[in-house]
N, C-alpha and C positions, 0 to 999 in steps of 0.2 A: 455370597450374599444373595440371597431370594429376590428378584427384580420385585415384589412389590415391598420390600421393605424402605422407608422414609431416605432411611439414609442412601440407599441408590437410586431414587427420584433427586435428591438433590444433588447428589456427584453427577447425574444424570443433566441436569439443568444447568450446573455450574460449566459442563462439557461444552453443553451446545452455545450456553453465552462465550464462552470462550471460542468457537469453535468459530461465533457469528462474528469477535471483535477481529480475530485474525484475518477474517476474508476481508473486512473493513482495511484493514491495514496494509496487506498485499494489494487492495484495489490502488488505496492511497501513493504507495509506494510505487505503481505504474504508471499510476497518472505523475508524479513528480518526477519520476525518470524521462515521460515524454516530454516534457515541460523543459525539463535541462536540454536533451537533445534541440528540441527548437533550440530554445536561445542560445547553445553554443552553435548553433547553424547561425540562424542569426550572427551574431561576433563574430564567427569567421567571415561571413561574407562581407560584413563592416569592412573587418582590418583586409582584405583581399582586395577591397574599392579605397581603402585608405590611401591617401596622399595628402603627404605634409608641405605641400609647397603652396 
């Protein structure tokens, strides 16, 4: 397919939004990861300081 034909600007374009929503989603997905890390650091130091008496 001859890069100036319609149909490869648009496999072309659908590439790159896909290519943009991905990196969105790895970004997402590391910040949720750090996120869990805190707060299971957090929790553990809770129950580590915990006492039921």
């Amino acid at each position: 397919m001859p890069p100036t034909a319609a149909a490869y600007k648009r496999y072309l374009d659908k590439f790159d939004q896909q290519e943009t929503q991905i990196e969105k989603y790895q970004a997402d997905v590391k910040k949720y990861q750090e996120t869990e890390h805190q707060q299971k650091k957090e929790f553990d130091d809770f129950l580590a300081n915990f006492s039921a008496e």
